[in-house]
LUMVEXGU-451837 format. One record per residue (C-alpha): residue number from 1; x, y, z; residue in three letters. Coordinates in nm, 2 decimals, padded with zeros to 4 digits, always signed. Example, Ala and Ser with C-alpha at 12.3 -4.5 7.8 and 13.67 -1.06 7.14 Angstrom:
NODE resi xx yy zz resn
NODE 1 +01.23 -00.45 +00.78 ALA
NODE 2 +01.37 -00.11 +00.71 SER
// end
This chain:
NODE resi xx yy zz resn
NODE 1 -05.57 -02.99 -02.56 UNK
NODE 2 -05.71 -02.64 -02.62 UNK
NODE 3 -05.47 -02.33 -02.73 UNK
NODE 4 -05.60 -02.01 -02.64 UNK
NODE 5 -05.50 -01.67 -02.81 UNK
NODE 6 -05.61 -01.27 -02.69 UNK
NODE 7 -05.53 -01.01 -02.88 UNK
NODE 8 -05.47 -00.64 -02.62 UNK
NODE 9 -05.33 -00.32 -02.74 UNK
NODE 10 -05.25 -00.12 -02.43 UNK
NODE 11 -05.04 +00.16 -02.38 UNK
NODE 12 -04.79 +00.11 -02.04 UNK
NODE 13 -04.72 +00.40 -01.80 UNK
NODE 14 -04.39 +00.54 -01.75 UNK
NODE 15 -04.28 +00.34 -01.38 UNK
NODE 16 -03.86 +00.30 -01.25 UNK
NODE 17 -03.68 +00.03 -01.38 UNK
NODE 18 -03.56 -00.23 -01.18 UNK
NODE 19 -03.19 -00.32 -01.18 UNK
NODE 20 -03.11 -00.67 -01.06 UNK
NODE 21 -02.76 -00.71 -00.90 UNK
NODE 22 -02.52 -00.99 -01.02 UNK
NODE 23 -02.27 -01.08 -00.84 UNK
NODE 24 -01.89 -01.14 -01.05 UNK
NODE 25 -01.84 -01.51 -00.90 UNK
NODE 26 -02.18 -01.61 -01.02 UNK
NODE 27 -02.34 -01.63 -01.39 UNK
NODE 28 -02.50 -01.30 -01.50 UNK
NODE 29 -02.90 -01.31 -01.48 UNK
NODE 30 -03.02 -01.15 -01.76 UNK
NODE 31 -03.00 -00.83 -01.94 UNK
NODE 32 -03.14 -00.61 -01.63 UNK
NODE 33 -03.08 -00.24 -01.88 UNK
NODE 34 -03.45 -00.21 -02.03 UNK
NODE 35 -03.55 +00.03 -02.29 UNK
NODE 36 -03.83 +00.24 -02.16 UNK
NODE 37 -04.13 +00.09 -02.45 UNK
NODE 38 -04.28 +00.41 -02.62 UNK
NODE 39 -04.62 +00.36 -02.69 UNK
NODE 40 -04.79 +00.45 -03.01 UNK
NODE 41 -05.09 +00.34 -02.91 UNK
NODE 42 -05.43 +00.61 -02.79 UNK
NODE 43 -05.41 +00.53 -02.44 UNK
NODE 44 -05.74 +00.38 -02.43 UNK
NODE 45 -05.78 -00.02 -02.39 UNK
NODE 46 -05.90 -00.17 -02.69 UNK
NODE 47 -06.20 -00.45 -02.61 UNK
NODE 48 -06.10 -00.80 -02.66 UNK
NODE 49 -06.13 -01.04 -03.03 UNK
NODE 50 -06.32 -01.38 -02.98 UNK
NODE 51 -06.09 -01.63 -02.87 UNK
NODE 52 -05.92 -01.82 -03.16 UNK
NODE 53 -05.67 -02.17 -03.17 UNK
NODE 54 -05.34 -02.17 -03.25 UNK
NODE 55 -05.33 -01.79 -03.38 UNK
NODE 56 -05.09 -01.54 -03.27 UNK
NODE 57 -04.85 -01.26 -03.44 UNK
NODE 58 -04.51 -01.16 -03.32 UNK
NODE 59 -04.36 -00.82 -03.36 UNK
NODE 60 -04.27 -00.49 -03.18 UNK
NODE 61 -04.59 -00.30 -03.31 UNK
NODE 62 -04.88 -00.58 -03.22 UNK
NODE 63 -05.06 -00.55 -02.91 UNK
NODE 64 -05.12 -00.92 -02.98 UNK
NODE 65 -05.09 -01.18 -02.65 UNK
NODE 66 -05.11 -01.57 -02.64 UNK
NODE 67 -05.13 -01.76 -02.37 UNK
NODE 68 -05.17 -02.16 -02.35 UNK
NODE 69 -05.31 -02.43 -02.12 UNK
NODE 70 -05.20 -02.76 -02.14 UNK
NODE 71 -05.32 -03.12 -02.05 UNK
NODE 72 -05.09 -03.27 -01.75 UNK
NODE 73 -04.75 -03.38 -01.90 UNK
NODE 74 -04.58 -03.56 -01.59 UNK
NODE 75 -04.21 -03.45 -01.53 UNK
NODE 76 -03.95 -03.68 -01.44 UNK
NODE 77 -03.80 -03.61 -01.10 UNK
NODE 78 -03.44 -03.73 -01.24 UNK
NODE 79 -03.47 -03.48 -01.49 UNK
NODE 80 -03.58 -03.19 -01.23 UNK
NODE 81 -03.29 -03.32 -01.00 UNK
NODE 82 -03.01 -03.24 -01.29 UNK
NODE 83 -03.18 -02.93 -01.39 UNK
NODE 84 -03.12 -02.76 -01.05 UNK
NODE 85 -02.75 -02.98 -01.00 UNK
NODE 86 -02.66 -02.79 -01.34 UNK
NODE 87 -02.77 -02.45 -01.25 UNK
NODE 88 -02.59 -02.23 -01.03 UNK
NODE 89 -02.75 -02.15 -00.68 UNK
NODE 90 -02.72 -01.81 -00.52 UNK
NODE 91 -02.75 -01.80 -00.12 UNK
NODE 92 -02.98 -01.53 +00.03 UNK
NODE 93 -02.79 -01.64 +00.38 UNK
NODE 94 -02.47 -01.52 +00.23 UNK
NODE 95 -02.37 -01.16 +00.25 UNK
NODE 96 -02.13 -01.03 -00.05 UNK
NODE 97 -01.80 -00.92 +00.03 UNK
NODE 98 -01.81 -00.51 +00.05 UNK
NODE 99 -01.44 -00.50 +00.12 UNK
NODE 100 -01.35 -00.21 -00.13 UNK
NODE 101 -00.99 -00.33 -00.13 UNK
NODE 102 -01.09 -00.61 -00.38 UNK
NODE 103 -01.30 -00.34 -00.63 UNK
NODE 104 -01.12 -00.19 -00.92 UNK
NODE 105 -01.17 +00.22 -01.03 UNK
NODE 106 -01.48 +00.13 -01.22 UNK
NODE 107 -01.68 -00.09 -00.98 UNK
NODE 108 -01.56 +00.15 -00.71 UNK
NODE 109 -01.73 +00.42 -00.90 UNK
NODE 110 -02.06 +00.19 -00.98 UNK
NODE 111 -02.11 +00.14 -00.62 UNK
NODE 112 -02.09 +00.54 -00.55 UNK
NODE 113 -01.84 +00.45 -00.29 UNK
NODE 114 -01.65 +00.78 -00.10 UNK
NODE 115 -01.32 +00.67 +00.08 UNK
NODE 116 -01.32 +00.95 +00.30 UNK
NODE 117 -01.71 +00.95 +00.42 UNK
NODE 118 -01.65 +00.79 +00.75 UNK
NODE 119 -02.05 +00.79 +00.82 UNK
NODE 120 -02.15 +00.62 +00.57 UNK
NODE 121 -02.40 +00.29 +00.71 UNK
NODE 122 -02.50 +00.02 +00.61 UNK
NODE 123 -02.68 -00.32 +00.67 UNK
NODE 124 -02.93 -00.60 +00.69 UNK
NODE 125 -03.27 -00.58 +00.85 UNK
NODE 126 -03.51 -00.86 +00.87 UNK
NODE 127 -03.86 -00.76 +00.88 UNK
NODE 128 -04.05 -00.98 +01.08 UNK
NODE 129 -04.40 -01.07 +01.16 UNK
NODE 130 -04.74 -01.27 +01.17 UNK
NODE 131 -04.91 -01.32 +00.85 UNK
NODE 132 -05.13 -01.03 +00.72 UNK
NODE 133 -04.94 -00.78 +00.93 UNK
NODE 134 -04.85 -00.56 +00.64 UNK
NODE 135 -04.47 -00.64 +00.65 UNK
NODE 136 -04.46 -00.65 +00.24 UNK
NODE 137 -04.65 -00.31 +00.22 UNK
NODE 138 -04.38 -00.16 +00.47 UNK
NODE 139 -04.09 -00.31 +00.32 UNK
NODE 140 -04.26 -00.18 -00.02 UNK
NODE 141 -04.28 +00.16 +00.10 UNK
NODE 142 -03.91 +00.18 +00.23 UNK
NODE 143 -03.81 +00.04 -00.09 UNK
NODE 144 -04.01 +00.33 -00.26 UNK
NODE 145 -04.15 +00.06 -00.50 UNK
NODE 146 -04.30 -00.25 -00.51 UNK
NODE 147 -04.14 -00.60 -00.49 UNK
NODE 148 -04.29 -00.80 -00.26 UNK
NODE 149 -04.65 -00.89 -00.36 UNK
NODE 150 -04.98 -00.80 -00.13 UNK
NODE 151 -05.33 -00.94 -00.11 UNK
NODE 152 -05.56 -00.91 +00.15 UNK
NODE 153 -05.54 -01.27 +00.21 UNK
NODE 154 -05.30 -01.41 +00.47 UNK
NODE 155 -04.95 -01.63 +00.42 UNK
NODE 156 -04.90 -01.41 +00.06 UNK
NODE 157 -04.52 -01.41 +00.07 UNK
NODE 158 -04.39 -01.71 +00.07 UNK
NODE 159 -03.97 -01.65 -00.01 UNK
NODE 160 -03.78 -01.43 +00.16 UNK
NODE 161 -03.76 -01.10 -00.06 UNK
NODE 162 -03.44 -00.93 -00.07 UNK
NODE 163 -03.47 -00.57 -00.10 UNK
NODE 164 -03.22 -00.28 -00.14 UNK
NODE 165 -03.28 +00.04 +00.00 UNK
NODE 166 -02.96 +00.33 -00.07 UNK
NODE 167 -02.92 +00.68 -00.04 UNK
NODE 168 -02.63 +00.88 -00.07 UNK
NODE 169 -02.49 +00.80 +00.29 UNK
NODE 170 -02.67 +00.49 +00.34 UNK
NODE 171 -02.82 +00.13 +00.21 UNK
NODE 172 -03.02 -00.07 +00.40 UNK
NODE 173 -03.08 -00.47 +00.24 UNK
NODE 174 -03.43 -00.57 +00.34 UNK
NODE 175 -03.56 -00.95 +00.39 UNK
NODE 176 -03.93 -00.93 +00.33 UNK
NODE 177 -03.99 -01.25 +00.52 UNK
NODE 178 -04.32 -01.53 +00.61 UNK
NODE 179 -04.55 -01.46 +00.81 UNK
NODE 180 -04.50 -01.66 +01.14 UNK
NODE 181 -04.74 -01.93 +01.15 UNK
NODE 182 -04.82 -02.19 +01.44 UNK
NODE 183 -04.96 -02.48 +01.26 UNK
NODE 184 -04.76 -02.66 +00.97 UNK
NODE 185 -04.95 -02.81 +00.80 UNK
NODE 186 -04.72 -02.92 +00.50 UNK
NODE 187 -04.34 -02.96 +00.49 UNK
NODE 188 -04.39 -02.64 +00.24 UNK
NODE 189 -04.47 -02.42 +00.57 UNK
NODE 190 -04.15 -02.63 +00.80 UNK
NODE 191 -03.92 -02.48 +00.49 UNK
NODE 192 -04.07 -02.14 +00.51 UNK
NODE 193 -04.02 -02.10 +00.88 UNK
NODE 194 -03.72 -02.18 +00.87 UNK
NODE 195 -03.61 -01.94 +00.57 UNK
NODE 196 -03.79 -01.66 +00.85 UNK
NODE 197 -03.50 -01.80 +01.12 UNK
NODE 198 -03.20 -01.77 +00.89 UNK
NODE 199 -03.29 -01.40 +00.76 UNK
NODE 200 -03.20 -01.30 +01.12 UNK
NODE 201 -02.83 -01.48 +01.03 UNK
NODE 202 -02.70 -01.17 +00.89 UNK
NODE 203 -02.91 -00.87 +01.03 UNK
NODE 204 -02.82 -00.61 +01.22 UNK
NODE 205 -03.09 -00.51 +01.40 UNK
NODE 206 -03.53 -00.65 +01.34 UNK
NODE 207 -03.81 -00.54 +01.29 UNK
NODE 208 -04.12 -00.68 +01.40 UNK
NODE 209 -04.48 -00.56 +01.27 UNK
NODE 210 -04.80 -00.63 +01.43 UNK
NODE 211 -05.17 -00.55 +01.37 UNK
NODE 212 -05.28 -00.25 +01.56 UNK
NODE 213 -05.63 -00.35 +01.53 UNK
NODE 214 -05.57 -00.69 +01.72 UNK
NODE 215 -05.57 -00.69 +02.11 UNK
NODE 216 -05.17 -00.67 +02.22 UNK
NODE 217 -05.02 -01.03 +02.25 UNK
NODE 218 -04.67 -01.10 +02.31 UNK
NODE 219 -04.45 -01.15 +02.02 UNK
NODE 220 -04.25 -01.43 +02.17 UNK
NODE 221 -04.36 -01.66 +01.92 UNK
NODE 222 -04.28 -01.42 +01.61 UNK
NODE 223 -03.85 -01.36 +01.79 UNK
NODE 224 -03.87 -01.73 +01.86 UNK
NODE 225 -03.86 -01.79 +01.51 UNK
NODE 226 -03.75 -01.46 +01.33 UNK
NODE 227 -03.43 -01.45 +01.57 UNK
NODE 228 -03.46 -01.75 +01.84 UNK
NODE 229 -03.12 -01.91 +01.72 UNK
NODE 230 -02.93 -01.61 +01.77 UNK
NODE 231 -02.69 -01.56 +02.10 UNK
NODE 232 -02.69 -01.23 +02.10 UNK
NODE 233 -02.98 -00.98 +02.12 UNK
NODE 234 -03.03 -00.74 +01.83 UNK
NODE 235 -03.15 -00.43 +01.85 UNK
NODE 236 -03.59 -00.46 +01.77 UNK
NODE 237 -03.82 -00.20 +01.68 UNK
NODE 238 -04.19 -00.30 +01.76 UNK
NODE 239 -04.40 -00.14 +01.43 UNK
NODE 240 -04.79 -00.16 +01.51 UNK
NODE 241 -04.95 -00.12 +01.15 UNK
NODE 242 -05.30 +00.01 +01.05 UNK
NODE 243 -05.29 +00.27 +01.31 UNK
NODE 244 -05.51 +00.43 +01.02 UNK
NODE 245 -05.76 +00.19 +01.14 UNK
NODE 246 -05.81 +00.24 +01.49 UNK
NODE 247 -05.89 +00.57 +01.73 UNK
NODE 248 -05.57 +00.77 +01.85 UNK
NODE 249 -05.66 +00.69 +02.24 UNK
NODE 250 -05.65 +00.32 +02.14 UNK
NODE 251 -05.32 +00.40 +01.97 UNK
NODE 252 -05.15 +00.50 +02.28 UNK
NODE 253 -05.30 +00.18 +02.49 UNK
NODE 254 -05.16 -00.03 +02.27 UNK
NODE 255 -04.78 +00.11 +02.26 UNK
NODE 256 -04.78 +00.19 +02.64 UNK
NODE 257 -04.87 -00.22 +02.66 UNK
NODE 258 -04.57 -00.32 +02.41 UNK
NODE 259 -04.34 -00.10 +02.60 UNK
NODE 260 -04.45 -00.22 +02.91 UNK
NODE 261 -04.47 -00.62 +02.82 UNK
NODE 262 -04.21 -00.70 +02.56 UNK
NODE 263 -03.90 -00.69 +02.51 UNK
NODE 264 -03.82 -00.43 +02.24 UNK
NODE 265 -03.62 -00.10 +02.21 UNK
NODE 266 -03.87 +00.12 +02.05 UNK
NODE 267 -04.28 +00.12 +01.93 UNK
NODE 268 -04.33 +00.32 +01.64 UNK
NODE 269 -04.68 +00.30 +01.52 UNK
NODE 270 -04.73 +00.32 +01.12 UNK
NODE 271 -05.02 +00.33 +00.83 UNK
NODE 272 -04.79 +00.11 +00.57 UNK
NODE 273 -05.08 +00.17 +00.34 UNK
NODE 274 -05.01 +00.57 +00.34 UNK
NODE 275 -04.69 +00.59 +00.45 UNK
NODE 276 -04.78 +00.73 +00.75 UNK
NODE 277 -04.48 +00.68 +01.00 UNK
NODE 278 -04.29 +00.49 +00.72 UNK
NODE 279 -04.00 +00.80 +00.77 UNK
NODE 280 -03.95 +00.72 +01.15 UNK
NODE 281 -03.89 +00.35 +01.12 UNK
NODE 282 -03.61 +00.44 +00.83 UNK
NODE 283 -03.51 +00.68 +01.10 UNK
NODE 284 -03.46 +00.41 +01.35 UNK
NODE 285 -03.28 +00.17 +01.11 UNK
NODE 286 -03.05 +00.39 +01.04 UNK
NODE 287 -02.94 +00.47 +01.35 UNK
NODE 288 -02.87 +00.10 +01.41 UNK
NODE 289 -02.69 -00.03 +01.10 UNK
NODE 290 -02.31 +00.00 +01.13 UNK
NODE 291 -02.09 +00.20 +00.96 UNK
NODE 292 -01.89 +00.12 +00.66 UNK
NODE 293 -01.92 +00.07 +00.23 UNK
NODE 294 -02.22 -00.05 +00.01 UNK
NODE 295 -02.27 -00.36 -00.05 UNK
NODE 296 -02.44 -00.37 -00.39 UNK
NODE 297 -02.46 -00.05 -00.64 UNK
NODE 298 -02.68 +00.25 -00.53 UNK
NODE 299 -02.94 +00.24 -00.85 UNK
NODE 300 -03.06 -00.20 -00.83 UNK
NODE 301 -03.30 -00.30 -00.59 UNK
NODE 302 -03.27 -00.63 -00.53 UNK
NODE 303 -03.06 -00.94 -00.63 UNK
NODE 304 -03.31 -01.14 -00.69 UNK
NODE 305 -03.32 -01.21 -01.12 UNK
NODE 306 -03.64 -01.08 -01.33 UNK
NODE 307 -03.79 -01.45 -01.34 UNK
NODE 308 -03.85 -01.47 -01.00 UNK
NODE 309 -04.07 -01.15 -01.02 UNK
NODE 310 -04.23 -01.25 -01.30 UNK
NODE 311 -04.36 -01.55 -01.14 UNK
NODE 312 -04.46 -01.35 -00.81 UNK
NODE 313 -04.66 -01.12 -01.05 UNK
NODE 314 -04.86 -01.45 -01.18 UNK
NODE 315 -04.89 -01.60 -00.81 UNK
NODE 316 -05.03 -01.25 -00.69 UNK
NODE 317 -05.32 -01.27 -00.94 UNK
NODE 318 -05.38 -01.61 -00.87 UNK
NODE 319 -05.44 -01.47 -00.50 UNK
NODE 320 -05.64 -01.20 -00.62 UNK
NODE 321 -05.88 -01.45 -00.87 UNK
NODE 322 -05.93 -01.73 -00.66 UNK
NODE 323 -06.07 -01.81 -00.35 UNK
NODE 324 -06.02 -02.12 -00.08 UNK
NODE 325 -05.78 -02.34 -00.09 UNK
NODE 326 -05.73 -02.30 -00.47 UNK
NODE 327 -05.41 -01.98 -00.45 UNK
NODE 328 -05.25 -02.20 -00.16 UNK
NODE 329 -05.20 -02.48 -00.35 UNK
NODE 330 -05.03 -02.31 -00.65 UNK
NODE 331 -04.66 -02.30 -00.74 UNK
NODE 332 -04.58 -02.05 -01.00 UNK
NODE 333 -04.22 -02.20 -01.21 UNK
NODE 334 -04.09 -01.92 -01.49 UNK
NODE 335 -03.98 -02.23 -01.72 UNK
NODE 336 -03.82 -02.01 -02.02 UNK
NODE 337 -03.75 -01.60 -02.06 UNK
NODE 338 -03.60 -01.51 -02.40 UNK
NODE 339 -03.50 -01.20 -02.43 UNK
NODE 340 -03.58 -01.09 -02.76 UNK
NODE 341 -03.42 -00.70 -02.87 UNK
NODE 342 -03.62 -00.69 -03.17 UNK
NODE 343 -03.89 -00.82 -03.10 UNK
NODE 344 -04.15 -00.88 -02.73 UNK
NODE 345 -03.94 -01.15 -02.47 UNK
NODE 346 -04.12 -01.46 -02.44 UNK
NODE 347 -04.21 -01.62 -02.16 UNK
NODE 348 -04.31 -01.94 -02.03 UNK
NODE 349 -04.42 -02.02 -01.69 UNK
NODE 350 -04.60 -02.32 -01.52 UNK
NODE 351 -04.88 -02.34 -01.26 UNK
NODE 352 -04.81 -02.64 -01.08 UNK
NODE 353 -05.12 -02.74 -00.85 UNK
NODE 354 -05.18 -03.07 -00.68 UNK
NODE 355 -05.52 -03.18 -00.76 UNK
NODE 356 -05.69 -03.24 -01.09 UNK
NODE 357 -06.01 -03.03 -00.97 UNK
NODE 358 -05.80 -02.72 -00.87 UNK
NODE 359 -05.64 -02.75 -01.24 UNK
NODE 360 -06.05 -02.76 -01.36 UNK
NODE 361 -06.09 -02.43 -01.13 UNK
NODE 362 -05.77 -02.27 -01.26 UNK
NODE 363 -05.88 -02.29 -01.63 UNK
NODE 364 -06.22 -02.25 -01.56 UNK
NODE 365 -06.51 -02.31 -01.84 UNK
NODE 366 -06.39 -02.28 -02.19 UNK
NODE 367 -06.06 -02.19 -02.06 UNK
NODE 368 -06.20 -01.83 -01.98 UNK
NODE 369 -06.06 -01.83 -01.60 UNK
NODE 370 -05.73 -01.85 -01.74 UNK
NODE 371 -05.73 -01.58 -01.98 UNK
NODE 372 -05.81 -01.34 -01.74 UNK
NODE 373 -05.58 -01.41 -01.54 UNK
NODE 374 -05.29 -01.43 -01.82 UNK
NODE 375 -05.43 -01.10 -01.91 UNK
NODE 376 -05.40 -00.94 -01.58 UNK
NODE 377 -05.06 -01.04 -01.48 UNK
NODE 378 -04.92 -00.99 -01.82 UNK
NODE 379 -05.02 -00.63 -01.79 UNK
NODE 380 -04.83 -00.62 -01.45 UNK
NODE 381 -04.52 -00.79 -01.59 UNK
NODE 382 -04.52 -00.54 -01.90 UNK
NODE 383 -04.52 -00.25 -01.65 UNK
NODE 384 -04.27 -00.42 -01.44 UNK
NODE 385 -04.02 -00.47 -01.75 UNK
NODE 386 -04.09 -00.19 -01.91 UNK
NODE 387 -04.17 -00.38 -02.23 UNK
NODE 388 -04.40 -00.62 -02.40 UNK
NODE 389 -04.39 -00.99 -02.36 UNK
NODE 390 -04.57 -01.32 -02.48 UNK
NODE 391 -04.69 -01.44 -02.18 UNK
NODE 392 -04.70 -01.82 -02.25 UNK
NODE 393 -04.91 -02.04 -01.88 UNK
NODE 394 -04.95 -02.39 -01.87 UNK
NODE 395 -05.10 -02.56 -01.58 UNK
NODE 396 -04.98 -02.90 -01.44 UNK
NODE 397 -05.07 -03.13 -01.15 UNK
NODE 398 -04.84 -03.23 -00.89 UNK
NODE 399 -04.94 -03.42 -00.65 UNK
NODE 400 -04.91 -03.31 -00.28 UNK
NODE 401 -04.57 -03.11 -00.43 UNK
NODE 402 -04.62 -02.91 -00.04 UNK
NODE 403 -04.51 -03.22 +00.09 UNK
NODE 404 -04.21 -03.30 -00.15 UNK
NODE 405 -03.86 -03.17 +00.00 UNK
NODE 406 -03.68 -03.22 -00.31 UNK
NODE 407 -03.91 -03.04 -00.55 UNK
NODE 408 -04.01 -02.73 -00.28 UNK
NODE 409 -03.60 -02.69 -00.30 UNK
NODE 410 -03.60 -02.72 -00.66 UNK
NODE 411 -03.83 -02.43 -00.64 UNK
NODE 412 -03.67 -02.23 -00.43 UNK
NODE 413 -03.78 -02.30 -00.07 UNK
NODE 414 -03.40 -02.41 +00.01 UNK
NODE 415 -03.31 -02.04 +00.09 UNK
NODE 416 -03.17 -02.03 -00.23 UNK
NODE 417 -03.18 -01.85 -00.59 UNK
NODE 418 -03.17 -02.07 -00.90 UNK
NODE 419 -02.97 -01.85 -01.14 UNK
NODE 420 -03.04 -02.06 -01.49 UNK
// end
């Protein structure tokens, strides 16, 4: 077993906190309040020291970072089975009571509510779509920050991502969902799909984004199962994405055919990556979500806890690093966050992977694979948090864990949040 240690001292840019929402039947995540980190540093990125074993030093003004691979240590499934029976689980099917008779003066206050704005709207929207459509980078740009992770490689997102979206007269909750695939190949993809069915359980209207630079198909296949086991229709907005990409002329083709041959109330055609048209599909929400109270505070965006987005942060570099087969076999688990007000939080997270050789390819030669990708996605999660963390990434196998109901539950594939 080989412990590796790299040493950064890197100032991080001002960026918004994020607020996690906790709900008051559930056990609080953690501390979502962060202190913006003040910098003493130059600015500049400092090269890095020679790798060294076992060496590392805590505290507030060290740039120093550790990061650990270890041989396979094999879990015991008993043992995973009483972790997730002892921890609370928080439904994302499940929409929280906004009935402001319930809130006290205070909570009224935290949730900005106004008894006598009658136009106030709000609601659920499920965003819907093939894979590599750019449904993340819309949702992203609605959110006006980013939650959901992007690469250029298809089948990215993998959980539904619950968004919040609030202005003064409205909030609109975003699910960031799968992309709608044909083939499943692995039990993995059955649980996916059907986390992309029940997002449409509580919406209030869809949205479904395709590729502008594709030739028009029918979306049949993507309201099948985004909204198939609904009785009732709801309202859909056709988004055609990358229009950045392709000639105006060809624009107008293409939303003339999705008027004519599906089934949808409006085509709005978007660049997701500029923003371009981002304003007319919040437009058309709006106009669909019904009126009445917030459901969460105006200033979180999203109820999903920090962990989860830590581990999206790892799984997005793994995407960006590796080729093949290598990112879709990875699970990314955040084992352990302390939260530590004196000195950097400490975390622990687990690559879980199914074949020996893709651990090899993970850690790569003299473990150097590995550091860089510790490196990069601890950057991201210190500009996330707004503070510095040991960032501490072991890497297991688990074999054909795609294929395992009871462990792709365990880790979250249920349509459920593990609140530990």
């Amino acid at each position: 077993m080989k412990e590796l240690a790299l040493q950064y001292n890197i100032p991080l840019p001002p960026t918004p906190k994020l607020r996690i929402h906790q709900r008051k039947t559930l056990p609080r995540f953690q501390a979502t309040g962060r202190k913006n980190y003040s910098s003493t540093t130059t600015g500049k990125r400092i090269s890095t020291t020679p790798l060294e074993v076992q060496e590392f030093e805590e505290g507030l003004g060290s740039s120093k970072y550790y990061v650990r691979s270890k041989d396979d240590e094999e879990y015991e499934e008993q043992e995973e089975a009483s972790t997730t029976s002892s921890s609370m689980l928080l439904s994302l099917s499940s929409k929280p009571d906004r009935n402001m008779a319930l809130l006290d003066d205070y909570e009224m206050e935290e949730m900005d509510y106004v008894p006598d704005d009658p136009n106030h709207r709000s609601g659920y929207v499920a965003v819907v779509g093939k894979p590599n459509v750019g449904k993340s980078t819309l949702s992203n740009q609605m959110l006006g920050q980013k939650l959901s992770i992007v690469t250029d490689k298809p089948q990215t997102t993998r959980h539904r991502i619950l968004g919040i979206c609030s202005g003064p007269d409205y909030q609109m909750i975003l699910y960031d969902t799968p992309g709608v695939i044909e083939k499943k190949m692995h039990k993995l993809d059955s649980m996916m799909m059907k986390n992309v069915r029940s997002a449409s359980i509580n919406a209030d209207c869809v949205v479904v984004v395709v590729d502008a630079c594709k030739p028009p198909q029918k979306i049949d296949e993507v309201l099948e199962e985004g909204v198939g086991d609904l009785k009732d229709k709801l309202p859909t907005l056709l988004v055609l994405n990358k229009k950045d990409l392709i000639k105006p002329g060809e624009i107008a083709k293409k939303i003339e055919w999705y008027e004519k041959f599906t089934d949808v109330d409006e085509v709005i055609p978007v660049s997701a990556k500029y923003g371009h048209g981002v304003d007319d599909v919040k437009d058309w929400i709006l106009s669909k979500l019904p009126c009445g109270p917030a459901y969460y505070p105006k200033d979180i965006a999203s109820e999903h806890p920090e962990r989860f987005f830590v581990s999206e942060i790892v799984r997005e570099k793994i995407f960006m690093q590796y080729r093949n087969e290598v990112p879709y076999a990875c699970q990314v688990n955040v084992v352990s966050y302390k939260s530590r007000p004196n000195a950097k939080d400490f975390i622990q997270a687990e690559i879980v992977v199914e074949k020996n050789s893709q651990k090899i390819i993970l850690i790569g030669k003299e473990g150097k694979a590995l550091k860089l990708l510790a490196t990069a996605a601890r950057l991201d999660i210190e500009d996330f948090l707004q503070k510095k963390v040991f960032l501490e990434i072991e890497v297991k196998v688990k074999e054909n864990w795609r294929q395992n109901e009871g462990l792709l539950k365990h880790y979250g594939y249920g349509g459920q949040i593990q609140a530990l």
